[in-house]
ROSE-4610 file (N, C-alpha, C; in Angstrom, 1 decimal, always signed):
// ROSE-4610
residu = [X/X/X/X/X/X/X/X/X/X/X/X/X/X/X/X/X/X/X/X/X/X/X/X/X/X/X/X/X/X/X/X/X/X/X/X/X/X/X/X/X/X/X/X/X/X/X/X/X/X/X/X/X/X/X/X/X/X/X/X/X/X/X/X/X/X/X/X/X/X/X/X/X/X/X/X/X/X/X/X/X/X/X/X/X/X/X/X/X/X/X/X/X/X/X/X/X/X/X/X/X/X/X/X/X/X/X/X/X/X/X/X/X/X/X/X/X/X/X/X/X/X/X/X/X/X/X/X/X/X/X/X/X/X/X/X/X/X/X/X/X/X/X/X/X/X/X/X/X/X/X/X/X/X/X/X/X/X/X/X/X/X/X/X/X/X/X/X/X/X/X/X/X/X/X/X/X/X/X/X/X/X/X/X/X/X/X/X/X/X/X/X/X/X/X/X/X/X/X/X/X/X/X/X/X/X/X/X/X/X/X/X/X/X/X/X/X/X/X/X/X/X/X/X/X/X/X/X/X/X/X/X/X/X/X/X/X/X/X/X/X/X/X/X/X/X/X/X/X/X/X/X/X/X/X/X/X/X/X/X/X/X/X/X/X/X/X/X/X/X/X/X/X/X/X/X/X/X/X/X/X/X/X/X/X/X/X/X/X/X/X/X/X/X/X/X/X/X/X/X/X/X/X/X/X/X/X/X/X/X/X/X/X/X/X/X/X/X/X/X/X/X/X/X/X/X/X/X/X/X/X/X/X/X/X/X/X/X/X/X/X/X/X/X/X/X/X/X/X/X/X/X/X/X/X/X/X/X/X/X/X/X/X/X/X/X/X/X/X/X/X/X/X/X/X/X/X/X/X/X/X/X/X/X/X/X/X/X/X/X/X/X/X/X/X/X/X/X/X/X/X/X/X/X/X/X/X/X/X/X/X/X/X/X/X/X/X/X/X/X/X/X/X/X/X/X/X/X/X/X/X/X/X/X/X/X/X/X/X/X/X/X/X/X/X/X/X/X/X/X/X/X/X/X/X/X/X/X/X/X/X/X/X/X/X/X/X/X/X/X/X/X/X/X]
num = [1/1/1/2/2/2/3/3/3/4/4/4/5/5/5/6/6/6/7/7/7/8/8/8/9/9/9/10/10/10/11/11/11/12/12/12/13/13/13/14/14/14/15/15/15/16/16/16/17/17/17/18/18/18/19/19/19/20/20/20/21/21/21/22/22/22/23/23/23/24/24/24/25/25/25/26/26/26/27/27/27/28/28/28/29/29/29/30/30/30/31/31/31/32/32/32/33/33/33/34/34/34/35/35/35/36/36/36/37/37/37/38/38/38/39/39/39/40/40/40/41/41/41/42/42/42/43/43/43/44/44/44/45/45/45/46/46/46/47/47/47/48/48/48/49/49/49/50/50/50/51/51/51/52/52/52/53/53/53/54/54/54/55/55/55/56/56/56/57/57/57/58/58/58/59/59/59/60/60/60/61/61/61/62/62/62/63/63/63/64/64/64/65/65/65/66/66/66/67/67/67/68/68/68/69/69/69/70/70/70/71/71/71/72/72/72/73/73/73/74/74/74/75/75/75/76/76/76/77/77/77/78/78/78/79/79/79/80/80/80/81/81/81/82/82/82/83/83/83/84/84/84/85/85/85/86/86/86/87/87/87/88/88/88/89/89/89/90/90/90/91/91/91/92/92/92/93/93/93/94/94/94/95/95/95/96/96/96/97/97/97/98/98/98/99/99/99/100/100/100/101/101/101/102/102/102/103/103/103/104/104/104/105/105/105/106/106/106/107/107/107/108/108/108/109/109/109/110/110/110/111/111/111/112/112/112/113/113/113/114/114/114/115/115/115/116/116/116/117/117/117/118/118/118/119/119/119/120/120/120/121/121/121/122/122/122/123/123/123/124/124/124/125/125/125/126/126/126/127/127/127/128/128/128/129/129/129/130/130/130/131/131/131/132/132/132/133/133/133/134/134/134/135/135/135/136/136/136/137/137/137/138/138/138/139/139/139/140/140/140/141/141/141/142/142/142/143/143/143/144/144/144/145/145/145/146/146/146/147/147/147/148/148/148/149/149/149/150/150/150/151/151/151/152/152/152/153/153/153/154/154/154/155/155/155/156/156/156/157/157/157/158/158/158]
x = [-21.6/-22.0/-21.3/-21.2/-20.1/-20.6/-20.3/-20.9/-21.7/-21.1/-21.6/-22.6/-22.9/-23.5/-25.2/-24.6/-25.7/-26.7/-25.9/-25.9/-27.2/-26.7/-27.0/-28.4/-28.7/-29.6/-30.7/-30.5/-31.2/-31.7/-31.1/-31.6/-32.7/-32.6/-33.5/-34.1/-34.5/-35.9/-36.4/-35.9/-36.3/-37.0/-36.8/-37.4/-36.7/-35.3/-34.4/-34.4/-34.6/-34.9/-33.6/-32.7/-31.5/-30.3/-30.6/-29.7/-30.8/-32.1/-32.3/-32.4/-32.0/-31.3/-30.2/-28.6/-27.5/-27.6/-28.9/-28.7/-29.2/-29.8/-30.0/-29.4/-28.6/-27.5/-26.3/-25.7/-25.0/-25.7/-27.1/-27.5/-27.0/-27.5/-27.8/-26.4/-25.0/-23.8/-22.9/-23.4/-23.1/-21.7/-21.2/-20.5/-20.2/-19.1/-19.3/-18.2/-17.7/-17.1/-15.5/-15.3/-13.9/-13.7/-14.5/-14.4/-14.9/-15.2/-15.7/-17.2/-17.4/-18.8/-19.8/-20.7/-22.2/-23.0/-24.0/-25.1/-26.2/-27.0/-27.6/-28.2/-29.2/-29.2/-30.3/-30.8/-31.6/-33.2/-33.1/-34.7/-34.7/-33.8/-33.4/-33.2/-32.7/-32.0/-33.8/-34.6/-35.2/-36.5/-36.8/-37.5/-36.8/-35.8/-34.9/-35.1/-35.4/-35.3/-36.7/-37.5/-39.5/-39.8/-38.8/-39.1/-38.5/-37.3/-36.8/-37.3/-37.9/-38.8/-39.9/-40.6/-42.2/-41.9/-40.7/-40.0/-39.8/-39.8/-39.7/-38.1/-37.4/-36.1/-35.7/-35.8/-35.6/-34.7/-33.2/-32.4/-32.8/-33.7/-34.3/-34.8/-36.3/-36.8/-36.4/-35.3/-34.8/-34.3/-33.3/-32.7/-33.7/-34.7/-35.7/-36.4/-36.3/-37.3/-36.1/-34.9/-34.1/-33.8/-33.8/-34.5/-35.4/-36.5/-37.8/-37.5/-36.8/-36.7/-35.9/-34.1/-33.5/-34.2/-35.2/-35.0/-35.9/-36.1/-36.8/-38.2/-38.6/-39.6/-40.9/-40.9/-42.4/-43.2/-44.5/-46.2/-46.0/-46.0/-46.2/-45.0/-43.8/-42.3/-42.3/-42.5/-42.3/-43.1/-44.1/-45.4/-44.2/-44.2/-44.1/-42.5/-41.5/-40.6/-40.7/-42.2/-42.2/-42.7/-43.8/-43.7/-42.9/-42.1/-40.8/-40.1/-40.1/-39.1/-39.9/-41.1/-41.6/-41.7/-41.6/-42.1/-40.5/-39.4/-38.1/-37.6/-38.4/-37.8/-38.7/-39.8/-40.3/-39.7/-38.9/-37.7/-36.6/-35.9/-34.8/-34.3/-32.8/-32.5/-30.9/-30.7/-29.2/-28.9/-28.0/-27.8/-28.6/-28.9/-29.9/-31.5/-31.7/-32.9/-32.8/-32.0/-31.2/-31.7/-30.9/-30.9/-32.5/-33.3/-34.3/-35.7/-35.1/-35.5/-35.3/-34.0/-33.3/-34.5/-34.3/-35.0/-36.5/-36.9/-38.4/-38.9/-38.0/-38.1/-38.2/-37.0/-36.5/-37.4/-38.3/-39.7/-40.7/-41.1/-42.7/-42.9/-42.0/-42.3/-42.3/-42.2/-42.3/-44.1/-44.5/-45.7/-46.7/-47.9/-49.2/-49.7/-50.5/-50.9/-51.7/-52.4/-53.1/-52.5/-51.0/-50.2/-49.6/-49.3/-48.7/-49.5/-51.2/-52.6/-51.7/-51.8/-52.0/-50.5/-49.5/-48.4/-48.6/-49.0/-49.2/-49.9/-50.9/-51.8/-51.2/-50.5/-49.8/-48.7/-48.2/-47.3/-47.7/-48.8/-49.9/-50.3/-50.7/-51.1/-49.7/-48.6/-47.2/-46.9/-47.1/-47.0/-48.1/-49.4/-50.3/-50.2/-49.8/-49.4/-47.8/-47.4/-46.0/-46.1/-47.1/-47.3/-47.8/-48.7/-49.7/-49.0/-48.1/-47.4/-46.4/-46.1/-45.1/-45.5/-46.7/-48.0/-48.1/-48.5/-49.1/-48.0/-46.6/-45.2/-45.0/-45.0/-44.9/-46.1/-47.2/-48.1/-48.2/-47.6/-47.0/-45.8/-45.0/-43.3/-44.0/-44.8/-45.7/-46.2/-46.8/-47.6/-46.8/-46.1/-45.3/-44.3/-44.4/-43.4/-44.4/-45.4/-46.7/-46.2/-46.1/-45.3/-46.8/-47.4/-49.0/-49.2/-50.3/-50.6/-50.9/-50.2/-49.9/-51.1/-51.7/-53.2/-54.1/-53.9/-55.4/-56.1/-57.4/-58.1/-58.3/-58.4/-58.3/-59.7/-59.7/-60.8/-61.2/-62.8/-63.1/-63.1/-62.3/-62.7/-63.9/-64.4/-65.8/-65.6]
y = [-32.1/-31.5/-30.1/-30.0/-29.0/-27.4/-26.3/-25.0/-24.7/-25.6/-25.6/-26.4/-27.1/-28.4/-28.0/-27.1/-26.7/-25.5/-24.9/-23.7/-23.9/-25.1/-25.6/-26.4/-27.2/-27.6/-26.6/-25.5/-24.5/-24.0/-23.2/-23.3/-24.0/-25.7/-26.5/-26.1/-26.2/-26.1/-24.9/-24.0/-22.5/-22.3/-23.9/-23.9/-23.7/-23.2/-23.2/-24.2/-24.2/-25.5/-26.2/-25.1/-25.2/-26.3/-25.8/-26.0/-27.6/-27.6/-29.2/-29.9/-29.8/-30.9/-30.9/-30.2/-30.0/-31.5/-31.0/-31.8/-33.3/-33.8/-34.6/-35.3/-34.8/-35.5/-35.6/-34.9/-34.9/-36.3/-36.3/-37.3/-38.8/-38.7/-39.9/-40.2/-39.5/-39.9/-40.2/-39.5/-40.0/-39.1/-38.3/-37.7/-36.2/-35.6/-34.1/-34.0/-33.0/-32.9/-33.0/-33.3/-33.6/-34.8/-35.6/-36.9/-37.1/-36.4/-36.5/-37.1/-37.8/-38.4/-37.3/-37.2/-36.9/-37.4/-37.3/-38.4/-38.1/-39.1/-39.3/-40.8/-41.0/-42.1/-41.7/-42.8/-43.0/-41.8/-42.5/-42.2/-40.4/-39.8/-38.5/-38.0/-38.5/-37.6/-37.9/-39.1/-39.0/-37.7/-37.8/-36.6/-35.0/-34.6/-33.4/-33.2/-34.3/-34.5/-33.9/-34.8/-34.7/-33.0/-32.3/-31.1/-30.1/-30.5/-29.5/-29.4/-30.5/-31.2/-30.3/-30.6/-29.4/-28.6/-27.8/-26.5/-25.6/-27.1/-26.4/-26.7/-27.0/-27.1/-28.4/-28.2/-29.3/-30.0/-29.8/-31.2/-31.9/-31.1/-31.8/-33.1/-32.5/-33.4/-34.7/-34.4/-35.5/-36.6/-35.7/-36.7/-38.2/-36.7/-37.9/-38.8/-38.5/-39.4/-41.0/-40.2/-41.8/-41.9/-41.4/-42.4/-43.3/-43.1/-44.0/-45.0/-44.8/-45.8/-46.7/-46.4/-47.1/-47.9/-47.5/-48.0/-49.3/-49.8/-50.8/-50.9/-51.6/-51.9/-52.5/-51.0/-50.7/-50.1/-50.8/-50.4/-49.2/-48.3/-47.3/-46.5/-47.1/-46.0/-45.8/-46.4/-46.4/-45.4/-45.6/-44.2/-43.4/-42.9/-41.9/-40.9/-42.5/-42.0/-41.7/-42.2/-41.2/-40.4/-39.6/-38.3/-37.5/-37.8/-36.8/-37.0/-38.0/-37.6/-36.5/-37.2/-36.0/-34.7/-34.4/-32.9/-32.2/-32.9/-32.4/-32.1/-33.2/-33.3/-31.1/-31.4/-29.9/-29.1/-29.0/-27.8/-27.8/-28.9/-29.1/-29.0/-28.7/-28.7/-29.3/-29.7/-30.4/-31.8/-32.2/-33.6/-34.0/-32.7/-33.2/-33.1/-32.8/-33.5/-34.8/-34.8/-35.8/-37.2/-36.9/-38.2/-38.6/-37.3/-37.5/-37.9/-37.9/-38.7/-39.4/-40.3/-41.9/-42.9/-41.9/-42.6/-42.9/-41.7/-41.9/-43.1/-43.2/-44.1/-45.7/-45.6/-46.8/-47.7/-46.8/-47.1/-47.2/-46.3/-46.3/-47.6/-48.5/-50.2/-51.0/-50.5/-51.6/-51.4/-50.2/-49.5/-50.0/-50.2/-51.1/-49.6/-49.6/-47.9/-47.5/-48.1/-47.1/-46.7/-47.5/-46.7/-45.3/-45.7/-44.2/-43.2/-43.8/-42.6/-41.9/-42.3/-42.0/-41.1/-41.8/-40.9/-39.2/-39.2/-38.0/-37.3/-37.6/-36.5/-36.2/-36.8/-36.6/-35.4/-35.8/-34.7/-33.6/-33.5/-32.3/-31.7/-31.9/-30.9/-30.9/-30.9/-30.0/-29.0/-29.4/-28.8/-27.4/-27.7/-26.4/-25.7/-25.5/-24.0/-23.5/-23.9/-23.6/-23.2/-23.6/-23.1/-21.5/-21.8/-20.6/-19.5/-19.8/-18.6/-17.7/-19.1/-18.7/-18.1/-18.0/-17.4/-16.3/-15.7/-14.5/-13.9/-14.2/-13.7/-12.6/-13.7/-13.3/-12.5/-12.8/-11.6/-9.8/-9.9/-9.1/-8.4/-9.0/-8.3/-7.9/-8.7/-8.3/-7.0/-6.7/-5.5/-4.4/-4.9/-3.6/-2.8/-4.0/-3.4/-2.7/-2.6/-2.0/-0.8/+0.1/+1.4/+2.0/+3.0/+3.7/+4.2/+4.3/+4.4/+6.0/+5.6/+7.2/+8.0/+7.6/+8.1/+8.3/+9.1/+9.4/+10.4/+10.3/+11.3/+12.7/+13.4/+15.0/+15.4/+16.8/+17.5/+17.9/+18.5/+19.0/+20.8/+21.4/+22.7/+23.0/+24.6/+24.8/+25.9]
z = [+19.5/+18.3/+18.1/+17.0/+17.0/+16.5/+16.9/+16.9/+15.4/+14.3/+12.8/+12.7/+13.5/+13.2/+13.6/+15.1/+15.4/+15.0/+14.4/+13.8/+12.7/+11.9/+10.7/+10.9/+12.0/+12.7/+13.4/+13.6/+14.0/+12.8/+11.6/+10.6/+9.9/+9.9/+9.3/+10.2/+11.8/+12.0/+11.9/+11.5/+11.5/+9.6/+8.9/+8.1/+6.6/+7.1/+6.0/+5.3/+3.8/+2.9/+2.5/+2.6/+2.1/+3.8/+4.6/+5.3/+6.1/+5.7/+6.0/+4.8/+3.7/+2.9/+3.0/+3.5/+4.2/+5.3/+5.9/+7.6/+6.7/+6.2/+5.3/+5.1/+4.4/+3.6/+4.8/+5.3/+6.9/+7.7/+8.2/+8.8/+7.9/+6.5/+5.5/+5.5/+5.5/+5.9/+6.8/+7.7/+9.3/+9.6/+8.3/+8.6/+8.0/+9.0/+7.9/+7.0/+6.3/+5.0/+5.2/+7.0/+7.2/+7.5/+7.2/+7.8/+9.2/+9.7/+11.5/+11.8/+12.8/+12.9/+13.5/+12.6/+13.1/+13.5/+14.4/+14.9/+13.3/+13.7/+12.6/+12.2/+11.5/+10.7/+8.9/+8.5/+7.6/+7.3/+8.7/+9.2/+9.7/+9.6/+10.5/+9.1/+8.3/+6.9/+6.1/+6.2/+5.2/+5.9/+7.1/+7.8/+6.9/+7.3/+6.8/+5.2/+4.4/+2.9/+2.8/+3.4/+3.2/+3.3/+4.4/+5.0/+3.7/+3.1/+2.0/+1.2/+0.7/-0.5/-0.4/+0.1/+0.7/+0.2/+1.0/+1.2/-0.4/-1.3/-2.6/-3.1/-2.8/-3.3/-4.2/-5.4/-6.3/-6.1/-5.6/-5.3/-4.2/-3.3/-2.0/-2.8/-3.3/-4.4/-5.1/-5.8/-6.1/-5.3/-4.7/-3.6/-2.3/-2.3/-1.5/-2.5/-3.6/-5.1/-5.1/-4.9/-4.8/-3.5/-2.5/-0.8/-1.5/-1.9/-2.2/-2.9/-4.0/-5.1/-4.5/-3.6/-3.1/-1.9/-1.2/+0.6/-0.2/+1.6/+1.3/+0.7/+0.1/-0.7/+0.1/+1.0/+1.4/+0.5/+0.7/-0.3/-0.1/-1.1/-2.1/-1.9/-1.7/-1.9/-3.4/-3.9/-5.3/-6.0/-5.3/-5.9/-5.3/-4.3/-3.6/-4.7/-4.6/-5.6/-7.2/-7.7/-9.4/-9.0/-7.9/-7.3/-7.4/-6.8/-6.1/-7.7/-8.3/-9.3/-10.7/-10.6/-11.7/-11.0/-9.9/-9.3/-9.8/-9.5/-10.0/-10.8/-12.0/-13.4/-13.9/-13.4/-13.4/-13.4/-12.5/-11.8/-11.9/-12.6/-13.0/-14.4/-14.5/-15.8/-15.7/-16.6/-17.2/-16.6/-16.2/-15.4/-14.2/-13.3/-12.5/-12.8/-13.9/-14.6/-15.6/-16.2/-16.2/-15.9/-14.8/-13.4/-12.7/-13.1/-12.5/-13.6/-14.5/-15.9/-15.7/-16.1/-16.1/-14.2/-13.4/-12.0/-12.1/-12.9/-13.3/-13.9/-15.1/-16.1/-15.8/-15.1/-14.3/-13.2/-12.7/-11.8/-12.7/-13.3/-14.7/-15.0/-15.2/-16.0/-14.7/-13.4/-12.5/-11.8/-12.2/-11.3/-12.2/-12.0/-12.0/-13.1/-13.7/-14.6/-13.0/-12.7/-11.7/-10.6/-10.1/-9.4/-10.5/-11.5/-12.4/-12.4/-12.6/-12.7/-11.3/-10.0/-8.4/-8.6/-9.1/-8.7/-10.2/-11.0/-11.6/-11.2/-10.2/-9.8/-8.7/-7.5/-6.7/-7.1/-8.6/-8.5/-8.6/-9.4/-10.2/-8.9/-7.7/-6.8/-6.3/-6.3/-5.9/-6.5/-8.0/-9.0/-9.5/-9.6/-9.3/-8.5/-7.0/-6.6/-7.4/-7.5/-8.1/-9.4/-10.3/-11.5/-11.3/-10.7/-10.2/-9.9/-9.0/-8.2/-9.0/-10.3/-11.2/-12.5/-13.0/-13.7/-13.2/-11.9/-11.5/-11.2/-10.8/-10.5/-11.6/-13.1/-14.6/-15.2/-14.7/-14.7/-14.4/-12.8/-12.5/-12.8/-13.3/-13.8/-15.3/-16.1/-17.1/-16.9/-16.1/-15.9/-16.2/-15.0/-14.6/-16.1/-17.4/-18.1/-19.4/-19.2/-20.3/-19.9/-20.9/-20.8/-20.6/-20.1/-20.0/-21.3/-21.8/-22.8/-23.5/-24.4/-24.6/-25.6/-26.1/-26.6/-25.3/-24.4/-23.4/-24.2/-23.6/-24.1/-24.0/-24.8/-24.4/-24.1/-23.3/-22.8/-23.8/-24.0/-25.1/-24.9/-25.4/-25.7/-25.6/-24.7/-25.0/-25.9]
């Protein structure tokens, strides 16, 4: 394993969202960006993907939304992938919203409605702390720009 490799691996467990969708995609390929082999498989990259995903990182998101859609067609990948894809389509904008449209779409006509009920609320609790946090963020930078109010009241002369 090579001094980057591990570098990059220490990282993800240290919780970097960034550098375990890196190891992800590294595992899911078996190799790194010179052509050299990695250890790794499927099941290593979709662990690394689940952890970035959490982590908040929308191409995480996606990426694991088509793990699901593509692997095998175990009971409830398919929930699990309009999950992941609506949580994305949230946070995304241009082609990689996009793509995470067109994947959504592509699953919606195969899912039962009460799988679609199960996968919207699934996404809706990813999605309510992130709103929330993104609400009171904007609340706060809000605050801070209310200039003080310049009518206070005066003492009264005796």
């Amino acid at each position: 394993m090579t001094d980057d490799l591990k570098g990059l691996k220490r990282a993800a467990e240290a919780g970097n969202a960034a550098a375990q969708f890196n190891l992800a995609i590294l595992c899911d390929s078996r190799e790194d960006d010179n052509g050299y082999a990695v250890p790794g498989d499927r099941a290593e990259a979709l662990r690394w993907l689940l952890e970035a995903a959490r982590g908040g990182l929308p191409r995480a998101q996606l990426k694991l939304a088509e793990f699901y859609a593509e692997g095998r067609k175990v009971s409830g990948d398919l929930v699990r992938a309009c999950v992941w894809f609506l949580v994305a389509m949230a946070k995304l904008n241009g082609a990689e919203r996009a793509r995470a449209e067109i994947g959504y779409r592509a699953l919606a006509g195969r899912l039962t409605a009460g799988q679609m009920v199960k996968a919207r609320r699934l996404a809706e609790t990813w999605l309510k702390p992130a709103a929330a946090s993104r609400k009171s963020r904007a609340a706060d930078a809000g605050a801070a720009l209310i200039p003080p109010n310049p009518i206070s009241p005066r003492p009264q002369s005796a």
